[in-house]
N, C-alpha and C positions, 0 to 999 in steps of 0.2 A: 288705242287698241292696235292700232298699224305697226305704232313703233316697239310694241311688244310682239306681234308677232315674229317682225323683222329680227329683234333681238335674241327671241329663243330661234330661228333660224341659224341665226351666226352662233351663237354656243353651239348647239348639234351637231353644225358644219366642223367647227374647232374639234371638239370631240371625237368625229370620224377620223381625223385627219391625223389627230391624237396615236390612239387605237392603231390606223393604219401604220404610224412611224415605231411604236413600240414594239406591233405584231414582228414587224420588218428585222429589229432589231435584236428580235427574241431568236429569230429563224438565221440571221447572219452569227448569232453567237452560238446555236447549235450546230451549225455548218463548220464554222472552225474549228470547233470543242472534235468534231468526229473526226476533222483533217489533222488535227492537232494528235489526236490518238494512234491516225492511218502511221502518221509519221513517227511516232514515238517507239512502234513496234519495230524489233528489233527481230532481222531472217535470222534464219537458223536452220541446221539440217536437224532432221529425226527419225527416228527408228522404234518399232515397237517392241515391247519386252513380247519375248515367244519362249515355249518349250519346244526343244529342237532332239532332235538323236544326232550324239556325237560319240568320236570315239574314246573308248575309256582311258584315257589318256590326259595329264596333266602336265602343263608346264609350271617352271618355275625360274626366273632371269636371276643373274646374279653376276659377280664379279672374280677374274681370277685374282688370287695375292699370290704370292710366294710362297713357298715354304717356307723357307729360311732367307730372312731380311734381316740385317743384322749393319748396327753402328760401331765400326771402331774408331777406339777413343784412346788419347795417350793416358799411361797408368802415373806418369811422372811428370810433372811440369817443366817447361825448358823449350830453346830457340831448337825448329826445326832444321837440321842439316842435312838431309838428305830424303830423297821422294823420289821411288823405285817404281811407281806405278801410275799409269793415267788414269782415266775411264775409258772404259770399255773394254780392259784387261781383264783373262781367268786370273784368279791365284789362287793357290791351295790353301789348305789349313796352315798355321804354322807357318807360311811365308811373312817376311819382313818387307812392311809395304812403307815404313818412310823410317827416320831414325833422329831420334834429338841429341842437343847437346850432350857430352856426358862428364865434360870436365869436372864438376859440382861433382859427382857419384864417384867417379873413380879416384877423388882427393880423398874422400870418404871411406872407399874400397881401399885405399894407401894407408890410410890412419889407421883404420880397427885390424887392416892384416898385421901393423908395425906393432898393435897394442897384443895381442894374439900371440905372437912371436914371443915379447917381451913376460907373456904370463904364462908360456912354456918356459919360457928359461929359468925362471922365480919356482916355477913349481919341481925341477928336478934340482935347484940350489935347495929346497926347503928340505925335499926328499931323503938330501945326501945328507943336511944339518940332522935332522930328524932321529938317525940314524946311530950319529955321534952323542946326542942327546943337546944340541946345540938349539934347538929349534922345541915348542912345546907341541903337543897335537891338536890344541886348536889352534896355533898358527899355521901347520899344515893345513889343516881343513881350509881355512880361509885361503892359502895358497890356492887349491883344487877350487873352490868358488870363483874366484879371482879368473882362472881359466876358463869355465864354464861362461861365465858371463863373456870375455873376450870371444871366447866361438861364437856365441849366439848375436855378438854384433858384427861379427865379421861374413857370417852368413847372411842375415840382413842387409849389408851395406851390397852383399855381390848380388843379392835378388834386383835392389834399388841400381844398382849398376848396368844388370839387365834387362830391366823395363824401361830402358833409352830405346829399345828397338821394340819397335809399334808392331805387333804382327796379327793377320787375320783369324781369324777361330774358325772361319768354315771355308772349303768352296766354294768360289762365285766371279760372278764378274762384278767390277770396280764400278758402280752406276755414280757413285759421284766422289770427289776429291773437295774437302772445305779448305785445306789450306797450302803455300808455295811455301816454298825453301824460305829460310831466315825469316817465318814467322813464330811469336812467341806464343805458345800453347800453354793453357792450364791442366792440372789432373784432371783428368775425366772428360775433357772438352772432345766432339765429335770430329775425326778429320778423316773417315772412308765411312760410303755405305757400300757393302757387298750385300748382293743376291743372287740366289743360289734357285734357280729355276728347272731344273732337271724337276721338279715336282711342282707342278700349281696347286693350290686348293681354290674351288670356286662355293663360296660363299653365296648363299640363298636364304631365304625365309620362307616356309608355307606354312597355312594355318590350321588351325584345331582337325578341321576334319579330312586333312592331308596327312599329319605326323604320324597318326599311329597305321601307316602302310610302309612309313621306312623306317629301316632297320640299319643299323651298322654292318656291314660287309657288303650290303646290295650291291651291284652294278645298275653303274647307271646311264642312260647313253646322253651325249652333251654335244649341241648343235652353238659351237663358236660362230659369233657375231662374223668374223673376218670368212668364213668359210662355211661351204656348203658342205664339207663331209661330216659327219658323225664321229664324234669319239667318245671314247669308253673313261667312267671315273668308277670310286668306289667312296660308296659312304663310310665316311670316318667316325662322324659326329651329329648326333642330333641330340638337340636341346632339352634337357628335362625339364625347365620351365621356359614359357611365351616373353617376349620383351612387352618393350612399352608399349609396343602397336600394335598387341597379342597376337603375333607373329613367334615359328620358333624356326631359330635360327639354326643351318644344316650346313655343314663342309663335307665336299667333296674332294676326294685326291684323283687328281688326273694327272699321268707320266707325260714329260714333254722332254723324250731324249734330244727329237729333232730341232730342238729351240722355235718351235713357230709358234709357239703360240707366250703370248708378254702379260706380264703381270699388269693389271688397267685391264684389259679384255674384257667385252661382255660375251655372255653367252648365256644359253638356254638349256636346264634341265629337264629332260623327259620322263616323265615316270607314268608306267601303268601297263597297259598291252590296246593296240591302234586296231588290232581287229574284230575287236567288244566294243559295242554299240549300245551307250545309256541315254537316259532321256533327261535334259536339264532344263531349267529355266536359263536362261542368257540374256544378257546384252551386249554388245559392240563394246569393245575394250575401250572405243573414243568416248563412249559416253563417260566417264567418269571424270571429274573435276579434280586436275592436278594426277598425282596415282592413285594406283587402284588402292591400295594400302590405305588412302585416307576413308576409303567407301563414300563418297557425296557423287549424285548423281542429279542432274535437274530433271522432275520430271512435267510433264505440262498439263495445267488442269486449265480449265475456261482460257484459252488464252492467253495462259500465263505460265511464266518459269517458277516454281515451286519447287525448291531442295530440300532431297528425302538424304538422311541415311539409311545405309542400306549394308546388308553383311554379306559380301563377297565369296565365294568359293574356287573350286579348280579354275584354271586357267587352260582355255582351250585355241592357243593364238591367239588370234582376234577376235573372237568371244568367252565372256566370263561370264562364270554361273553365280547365280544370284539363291542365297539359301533364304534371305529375308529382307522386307524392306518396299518390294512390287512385287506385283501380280501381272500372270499372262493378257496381255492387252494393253498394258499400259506405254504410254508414248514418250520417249525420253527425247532429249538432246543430244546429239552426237557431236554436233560442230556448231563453233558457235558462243561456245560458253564464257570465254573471253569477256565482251559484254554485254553481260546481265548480270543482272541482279535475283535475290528471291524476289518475286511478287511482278517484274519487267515482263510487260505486252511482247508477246511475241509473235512471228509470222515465218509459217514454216512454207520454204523453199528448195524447190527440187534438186 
């Protein structure tokens, strides 16, 4: 009886000790699981969507080109002999900016002028047989063809003689030179680009519930990236249909006598009146993922990054109006977005 009691003592005792090393065990593995999580979250800054009064006023960024950008190209193939111009020269329209071989053209310009000659002289020998009755009148006729044909390759040959000299079609400056003396050129191959900047266009996009406020002739005022002053453009162009990012696309012409301002430039279109004050929904322009154009924004639900699309409106600097997508209250991401992911623990940071 001793040795049973003894016995279920020591089982009991194992049991407890049991018990105590799995409880242990249970509580060191919830302990990391939560340290494991502390650490997984991922700071970030945020902001919440609000409705704001702003001014009635929208921008829209965009890029200057040129007006006129333009590739000359030789019309006749042959070894280049001659190159009249660098980069970063004006030249006029009409100016001769390099010049090719022309030996080939002008043996050719010798030949059809000597054939030419040779079928005026046949045609006033025919004229005078003709006359005598020496000659029938469809060998005249064929004399008079005979000529025809010889002018029309001898004017030919002098075109092809002429397009040895490469010349620009527009004013502009020389932005780049493809080829040096004694290279051998193809028809049509590129050797100037000229542009012609005395006019930019700056090129934008705004969307559905922007386009039908602008109109062709508007003035518009344009805040260049390089400069704080304001300058005036005029709409040229607006899109009758959206592209692929149901964006529609708008050219502006802005004068640029003074050459300051270079084709590449960004810059900022204004449209609206700054002294009218509407009420929008917004968020911080950093919130959005990559551009605004794409509309993805994270927003955060339970401690988590969650990506909404969302459909975008005016642009007000550094806040953009939100037509669909969140609601007033809601907590987005502003910085940060880098990494995470949808569904990634976050932990927002002052």
């Amino acid at each position: 009886m001793k040795k049973v009691i003894i016995t279920v003592i020591i089982i009991v005792l194992v049991g407890l000790i049991a018990f105590r090393l799995y409880s242990n065990k249970q509580k060191n593995a919830e302990e990391v699981a939560i340290v494991a999580q502390k650490e997984a979250q991922v700071a970030v800054r945020a902001a919440k969507v609000a409705e704001e009064k702003v001014a009635d006023l929208f921008t829209a960024n965009g890029t200057f080109v040129a007006e006129q950008d333009l590739n000359v190209s030789s019309e006749m193939g042959g070894q280049v002999i001659k190159i009249y111009v660098k980069e970063g020269d004006f030249v006029r329209a009409g100016q001769v900016l390099a010049q090719t071989k022309a030996d080939r053209t002008n043996v050719q310009l010798d030949n059809a002028k000597a054939a030419l000659e040779t079928a005026k002289s046949d045609l006033k020998r025919f004229e005078s047989a003709f006359q005598t009755g020496g000659v029938t009148a469809q060998q005249l006729e064929q004399a008079r063809l005979q000529l025809k044909n010889a002018q029309a390759n001898y004017n030919s040959a002098a075109i092809a003689s002429g397009d040895t000299a490469i010349r620009s079609k527009i004013n502009g400056i020389v932005t780049s030179k493809e080829v040096e003396e004694g290279t051998l050129v193809a028809a049509g191959q590129t050797l100037f680009n000229v542009v012609n900047i005395d006019n930019l266009k700056l090129k934008i996009t705004v969307d559905e519930s922007q386009v039908g406020q602008l109109k062709v002739g508007d003035v518009v005022k344009i805040k260049p990236s390089t400069s704080t002053e304001l300058v005036e453009g005029k709409i040229t162009f607006v899109a009758p249909k959206s592209n692929s990012a149901l964006k529609f696309p708008v050219e502006i012409l802005v004068a640029n006598k003074d050459k300051k301002l270079k084709a590449g430039m960004y810059a900022s279109a204004q449209f609206g009146n700054d002294n009218n004050e509407i009420t929008a929904l917004v968020v911080p322009h950093s919130a959005f993922v990559g551009s605004v154009s794409q509309n993805k924004i994270f927003k955060i639900v339970n401690n988590k990054a969650e990506m909404v699309n969302v459909k975008s409106g005016r642009n007000f600097g550094d806040k953009v109006e939100i037509i669909s997508g969140l609601t007033a209250g809601d907590e987005v991401i502003t910085s940060g977005q880098i990494n995470i992911d949808n569904g990634t623990p976050i932990k927002i940071v002052q």
